[in-house]
C-alpha positions as a Markdown table, in Angstrom:
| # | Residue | x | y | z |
|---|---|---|---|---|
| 1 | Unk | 0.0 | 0.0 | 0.0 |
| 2 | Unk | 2.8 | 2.2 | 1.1 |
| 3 | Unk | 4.6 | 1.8 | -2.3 |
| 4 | Unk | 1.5 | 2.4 | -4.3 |
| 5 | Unk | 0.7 | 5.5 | -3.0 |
| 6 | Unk | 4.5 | 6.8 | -3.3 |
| 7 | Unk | 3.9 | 5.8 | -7.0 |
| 8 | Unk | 0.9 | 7.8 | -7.6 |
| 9 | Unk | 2.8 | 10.6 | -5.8 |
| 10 | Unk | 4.9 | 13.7 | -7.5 |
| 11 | Unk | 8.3 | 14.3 | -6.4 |
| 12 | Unk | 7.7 | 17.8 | -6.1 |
| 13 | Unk | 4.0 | 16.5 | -4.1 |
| 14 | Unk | 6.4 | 14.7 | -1.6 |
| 15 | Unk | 9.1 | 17.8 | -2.1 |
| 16 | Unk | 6.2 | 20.2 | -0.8 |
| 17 | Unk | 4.9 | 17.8 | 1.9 |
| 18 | Unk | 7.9 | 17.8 | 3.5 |
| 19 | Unk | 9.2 | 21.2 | 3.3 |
| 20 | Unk | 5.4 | 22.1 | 4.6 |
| 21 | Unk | 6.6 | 19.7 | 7.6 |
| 22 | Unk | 9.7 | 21.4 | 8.9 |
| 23 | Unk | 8.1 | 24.4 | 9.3 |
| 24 | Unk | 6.3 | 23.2 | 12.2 |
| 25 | Unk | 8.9 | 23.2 | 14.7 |
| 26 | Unk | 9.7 | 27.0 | 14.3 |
| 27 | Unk | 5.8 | 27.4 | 14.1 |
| 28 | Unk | 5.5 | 25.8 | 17.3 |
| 29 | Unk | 8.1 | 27.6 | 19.4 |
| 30 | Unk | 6.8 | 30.6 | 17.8 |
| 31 | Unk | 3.4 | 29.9 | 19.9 |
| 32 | Unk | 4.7 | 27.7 | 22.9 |
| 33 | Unk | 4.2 | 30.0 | 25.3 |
| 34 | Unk | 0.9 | 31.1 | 24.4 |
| 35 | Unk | -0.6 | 27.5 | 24.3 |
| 36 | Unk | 0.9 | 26.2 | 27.5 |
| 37 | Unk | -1.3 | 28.9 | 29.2 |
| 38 | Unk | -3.9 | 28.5 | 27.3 |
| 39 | Unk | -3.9 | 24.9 | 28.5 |
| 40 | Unk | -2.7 | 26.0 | 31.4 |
| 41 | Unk | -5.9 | 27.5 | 31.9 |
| 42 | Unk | -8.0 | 24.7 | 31.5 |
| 43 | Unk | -6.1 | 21.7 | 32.9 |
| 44 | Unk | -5.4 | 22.9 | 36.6 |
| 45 | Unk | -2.7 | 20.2 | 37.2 |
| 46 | Unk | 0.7 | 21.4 | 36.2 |
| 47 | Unk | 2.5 | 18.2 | 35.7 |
| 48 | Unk | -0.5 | 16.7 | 33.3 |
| 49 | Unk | -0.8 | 20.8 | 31.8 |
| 50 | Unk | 3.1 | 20.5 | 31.0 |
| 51 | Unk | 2.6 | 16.4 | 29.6 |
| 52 | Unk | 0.1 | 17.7 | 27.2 |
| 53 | Unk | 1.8 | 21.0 | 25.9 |
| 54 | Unk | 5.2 | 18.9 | 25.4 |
| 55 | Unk | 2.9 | 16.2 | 23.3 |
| 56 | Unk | 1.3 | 19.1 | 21.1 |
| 57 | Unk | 4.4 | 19.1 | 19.0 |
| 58 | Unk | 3.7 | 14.9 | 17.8 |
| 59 | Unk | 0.0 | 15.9 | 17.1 |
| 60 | Unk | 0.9 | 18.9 | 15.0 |
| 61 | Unk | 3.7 | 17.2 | 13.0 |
| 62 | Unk | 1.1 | 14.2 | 12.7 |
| 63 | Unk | -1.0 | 17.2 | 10.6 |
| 64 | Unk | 1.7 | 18.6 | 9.4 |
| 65 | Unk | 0.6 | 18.0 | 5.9 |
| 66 | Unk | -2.5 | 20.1 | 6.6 |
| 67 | Unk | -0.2 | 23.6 | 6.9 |
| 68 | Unk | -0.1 | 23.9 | 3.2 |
| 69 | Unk | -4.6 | 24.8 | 3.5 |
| 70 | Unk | -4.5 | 26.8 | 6.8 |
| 71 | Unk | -4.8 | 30.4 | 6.2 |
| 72 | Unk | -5.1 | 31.2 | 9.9 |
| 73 | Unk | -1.9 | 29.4 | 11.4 |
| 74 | Unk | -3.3 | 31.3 | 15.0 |
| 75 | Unk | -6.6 | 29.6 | 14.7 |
| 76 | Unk | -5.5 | 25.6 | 13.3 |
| 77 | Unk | -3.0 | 25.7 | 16.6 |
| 78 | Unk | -5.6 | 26.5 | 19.1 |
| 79 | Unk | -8.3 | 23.8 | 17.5 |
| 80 | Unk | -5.6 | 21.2 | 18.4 |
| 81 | Unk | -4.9 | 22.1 | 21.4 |
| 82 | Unk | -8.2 | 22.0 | 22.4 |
| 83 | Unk | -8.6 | 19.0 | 20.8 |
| 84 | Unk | -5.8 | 17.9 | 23.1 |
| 85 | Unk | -7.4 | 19.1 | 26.4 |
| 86 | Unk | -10.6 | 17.4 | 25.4 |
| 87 | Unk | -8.5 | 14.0 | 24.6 |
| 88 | Unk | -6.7 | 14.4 | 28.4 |
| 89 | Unk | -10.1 | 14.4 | 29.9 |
| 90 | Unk | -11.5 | 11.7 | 27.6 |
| 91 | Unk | -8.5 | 9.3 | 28.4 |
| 92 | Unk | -8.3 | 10.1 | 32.0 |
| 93 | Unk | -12.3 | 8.5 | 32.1 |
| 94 | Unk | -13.5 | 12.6 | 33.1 |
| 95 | Unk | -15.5 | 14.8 | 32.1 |
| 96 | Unk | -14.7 | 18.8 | 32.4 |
| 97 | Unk | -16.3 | 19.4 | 35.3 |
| 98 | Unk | -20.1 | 20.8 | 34.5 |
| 99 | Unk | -19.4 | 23.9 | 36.5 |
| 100 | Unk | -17.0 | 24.4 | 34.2 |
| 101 | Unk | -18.2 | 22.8 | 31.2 |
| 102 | Unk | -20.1 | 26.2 | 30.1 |
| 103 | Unk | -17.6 | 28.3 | 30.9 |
| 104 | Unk | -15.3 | 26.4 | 28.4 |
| 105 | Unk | -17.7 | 26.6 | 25.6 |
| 106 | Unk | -19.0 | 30.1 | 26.3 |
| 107 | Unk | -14.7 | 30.8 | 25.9 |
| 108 | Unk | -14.6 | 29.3 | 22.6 |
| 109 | Unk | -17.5 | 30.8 | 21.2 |
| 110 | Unk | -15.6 | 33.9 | 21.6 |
| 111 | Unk | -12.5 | 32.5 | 20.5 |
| 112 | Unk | -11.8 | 34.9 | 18.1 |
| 113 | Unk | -12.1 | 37.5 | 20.0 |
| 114 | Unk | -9.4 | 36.1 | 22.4 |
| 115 | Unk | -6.9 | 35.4 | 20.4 |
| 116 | Unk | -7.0 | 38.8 | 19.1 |
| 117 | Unk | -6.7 | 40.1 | 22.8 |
| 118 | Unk | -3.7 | 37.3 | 22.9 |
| 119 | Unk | -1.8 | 38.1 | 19.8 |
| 120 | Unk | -2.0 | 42.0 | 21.3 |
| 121 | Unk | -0.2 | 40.7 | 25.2 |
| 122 | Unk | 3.6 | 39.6 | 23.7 |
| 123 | Unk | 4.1 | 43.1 | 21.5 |
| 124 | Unk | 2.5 | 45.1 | 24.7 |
| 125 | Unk | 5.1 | 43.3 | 26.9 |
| 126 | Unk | 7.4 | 44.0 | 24.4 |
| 127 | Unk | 7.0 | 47.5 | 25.3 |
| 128 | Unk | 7.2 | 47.5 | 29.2 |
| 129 | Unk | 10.7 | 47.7 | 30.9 |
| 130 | Unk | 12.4 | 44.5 | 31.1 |
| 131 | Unk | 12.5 | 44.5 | 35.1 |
| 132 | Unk | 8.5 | 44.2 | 34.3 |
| 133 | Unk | 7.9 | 42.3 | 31.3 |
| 134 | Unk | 10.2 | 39.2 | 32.1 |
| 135 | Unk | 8.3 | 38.3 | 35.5 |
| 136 | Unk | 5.0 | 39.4 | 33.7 |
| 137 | Unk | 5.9 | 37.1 | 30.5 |
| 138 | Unk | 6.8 | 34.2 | 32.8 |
| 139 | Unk | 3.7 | 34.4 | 34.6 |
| 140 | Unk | 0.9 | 34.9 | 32.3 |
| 141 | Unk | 2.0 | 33.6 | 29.4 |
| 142 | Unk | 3.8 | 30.4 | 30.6 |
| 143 | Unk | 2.1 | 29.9 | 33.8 |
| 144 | Unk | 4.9 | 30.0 | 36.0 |
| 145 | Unk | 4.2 | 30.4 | 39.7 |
| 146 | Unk | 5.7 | 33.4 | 41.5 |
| 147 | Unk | 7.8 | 31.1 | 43.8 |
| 148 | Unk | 9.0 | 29.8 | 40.6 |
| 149 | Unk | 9.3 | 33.1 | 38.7 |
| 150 | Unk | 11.7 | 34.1 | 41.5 |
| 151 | Unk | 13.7 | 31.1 | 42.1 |
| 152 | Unk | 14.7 | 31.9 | 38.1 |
| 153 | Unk | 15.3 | 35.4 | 37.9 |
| 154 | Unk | 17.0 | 35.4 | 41.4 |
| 155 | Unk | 15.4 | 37.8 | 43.5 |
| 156 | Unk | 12.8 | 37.7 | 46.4 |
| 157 | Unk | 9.0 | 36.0 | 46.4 |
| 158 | Unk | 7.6 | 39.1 | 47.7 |
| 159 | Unk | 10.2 | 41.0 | 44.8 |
| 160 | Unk | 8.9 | 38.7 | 42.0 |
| 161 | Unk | 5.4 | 39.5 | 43.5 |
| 162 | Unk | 5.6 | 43.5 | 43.4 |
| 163 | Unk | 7.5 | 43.2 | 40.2 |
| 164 | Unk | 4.3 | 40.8 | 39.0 |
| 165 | Unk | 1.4 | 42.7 | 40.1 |
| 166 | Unk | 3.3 | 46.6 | 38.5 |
| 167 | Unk | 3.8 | 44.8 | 35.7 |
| 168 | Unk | 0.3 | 44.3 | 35.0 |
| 169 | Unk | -0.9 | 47.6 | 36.1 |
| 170 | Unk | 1.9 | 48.8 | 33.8 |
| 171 | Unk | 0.3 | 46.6 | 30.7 |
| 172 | Unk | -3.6 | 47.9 | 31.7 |
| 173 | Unk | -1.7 | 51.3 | 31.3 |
| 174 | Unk | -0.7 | 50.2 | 27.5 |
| 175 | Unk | -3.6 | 48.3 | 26.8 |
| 176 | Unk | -5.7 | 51.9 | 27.9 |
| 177 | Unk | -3.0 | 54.1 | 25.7 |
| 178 | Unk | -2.6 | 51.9 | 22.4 |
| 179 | Unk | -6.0 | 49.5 | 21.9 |
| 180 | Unk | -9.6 | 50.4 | 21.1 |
| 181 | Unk | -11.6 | 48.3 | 23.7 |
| 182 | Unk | -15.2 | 46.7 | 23.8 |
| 183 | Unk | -16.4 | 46.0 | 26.9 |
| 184 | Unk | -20.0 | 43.9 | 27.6 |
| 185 | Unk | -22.8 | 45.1 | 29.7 |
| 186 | Unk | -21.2 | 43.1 | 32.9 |
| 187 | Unk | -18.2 | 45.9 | 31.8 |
| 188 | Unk | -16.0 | 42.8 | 31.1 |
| 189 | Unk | -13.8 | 43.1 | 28.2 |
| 190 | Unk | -14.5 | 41.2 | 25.1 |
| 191 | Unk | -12.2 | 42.4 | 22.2 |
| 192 | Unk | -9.1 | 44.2 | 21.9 |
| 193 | Unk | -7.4 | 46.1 | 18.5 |
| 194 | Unk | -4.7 | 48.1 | 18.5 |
| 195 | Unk | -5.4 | 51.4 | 17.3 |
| 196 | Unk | -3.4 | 53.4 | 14.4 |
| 197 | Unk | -2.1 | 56.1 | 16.4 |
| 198 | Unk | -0.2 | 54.0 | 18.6 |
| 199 | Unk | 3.6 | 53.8 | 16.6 |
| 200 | Unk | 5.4 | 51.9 | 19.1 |
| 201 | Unk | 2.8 | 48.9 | 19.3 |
| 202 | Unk | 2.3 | 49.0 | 15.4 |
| 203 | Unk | 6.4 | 48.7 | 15.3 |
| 204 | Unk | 6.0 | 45.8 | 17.5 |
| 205 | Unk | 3.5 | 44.0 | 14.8 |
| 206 | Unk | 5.6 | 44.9 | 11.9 |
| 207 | Unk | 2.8 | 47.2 | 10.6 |
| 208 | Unk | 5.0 | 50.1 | 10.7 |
| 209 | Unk | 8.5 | 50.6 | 9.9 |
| 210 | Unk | 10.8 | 53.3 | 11.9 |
C-alpha cells in the first residue's frame, strides 16, 4: 500500500509535503508559550498541563501535511490544542467538570475575539521595561508560579510579586494608551485592536517601519 501511494505521488508532491513539515517546529516555538497557558488554563494540574503541551508538537507534525490549507496558522494551533485538552479528559475516564463545562464553551465561542486580545499581550510586553515584562511574560503567558518566577530570575518571592502585580498595572496602562476596547454590559472586556495612532505597538506588529 505504502509503495503504491509513493507511485501515484509527484516528487515535487512529496518535495512540498515535507518542506510544509519542517516548518512546524519553528511554528511551534513561535506559539509555545501562548498555548501552555492556554492549556494551562484549562487543565489545573501542572505536571499533566506541561505532559500535554510537550505532546502538542507529535499531534501537529502528525498534521503537518495540513499547513499547506491553513490560512489562519493562529486559529489551526488553538483547535488542536483544544482538541488535546478534550483527549486528556476523555482518556483520564472525566468529564470537564459541569461547572466548568459552560464556561469552556462560552470561551470558545468567543474565541476569536481572544486570540485577538492574545496576539496583542507579547508586542504590549514588548514595550514594558524589562525589570516588568520578564516576570510578567513568565507568569501569564507560561504559567509559571511566583515562587518559581523568583527562584529563576534570582530575586525575592515578595520582589517577584511587586514586580508581577506593577507589571500588569503597567500593561492595563498600554492596553488603555494603544487598543480600542469593547467592553460587555457586565463591563468585562470582550475584544481588543490596537489602534493606528499607537507607533510603538504597530512597530512591535511589523505594521510600521521606523
Amino acid at each position: 500500500m505504502e509503495n503504491k501511494s509513493c507511485q501515484t505521488c509527484s516528487g515535487t508532491a512529496i518535495a512540498t509535503i515535507v518542506d510544509t513539515c519542517a516548518t512546524v517546529a519553528p511554528i511551534f516555538l513561535q506559539y509555545e508559550a501562548k498555548l501552555k497557558g492556554f492549556v494551562m488554563k484549562r487543565v489545573k494540574e501542572k505536571d499533566e498541563a506541561n505532559d500535554i503541551v510537550q505532546q502538542l508538537y507529535v499531534k501537529l507534525y502528525k498534521h503537518c501535511e495540513q499547513l499547506q490549507e491553513v490560512r489562519n496558522v493562529s486559529a489551526w494551533l488553538y483547535q488542536i490544542t483544544r482538541n488535546a485538552v478534550y483527549d486528556y479528559y476523555r482518556e483520564q475516564g472525566r468529564s470537564i467538570p459541569l461547572a466548568d463545562e459552560g464556561q469552556f464553551n462560552e470561551q470558545l465561542q468567543h474565541e476569536p475575539e481572544q486570540q485577538e486580545m492574545e496576539n496583542l499581550v507579547l508586542p504590549l510586553l514588548k514595550m514594558l521595561p524589562p525589570e516588568y515584562a520578564e516576570p510578567l511574560r513568565l507568569s501569564e503567558l507560561e504559567g509559571v508560579s511566583q515562587k518559581e518566577i523568583a527562584d529563576r530570575l534570582g530575586m525575592s518571592y515578595s520582589g517577584a510579586k511587586s514586580r508581577v502585580q506593577r507589571g500588569r498595572e503597567k500593561l492595563k496602562e498600554l492596553f488603555l494608551e494603544c487598543c480600542h476596547l469593547e467592553l460587555d454590559r457586565q463591563g468585562n472586556l470582550v475584544s481588543a485592536t490596537a489602534k493606528e495612532s499607537c507607533r510603538p505597538l504597530q512597530v512591535q506588529l511589523g505594521k510600521e517601519v521606523l
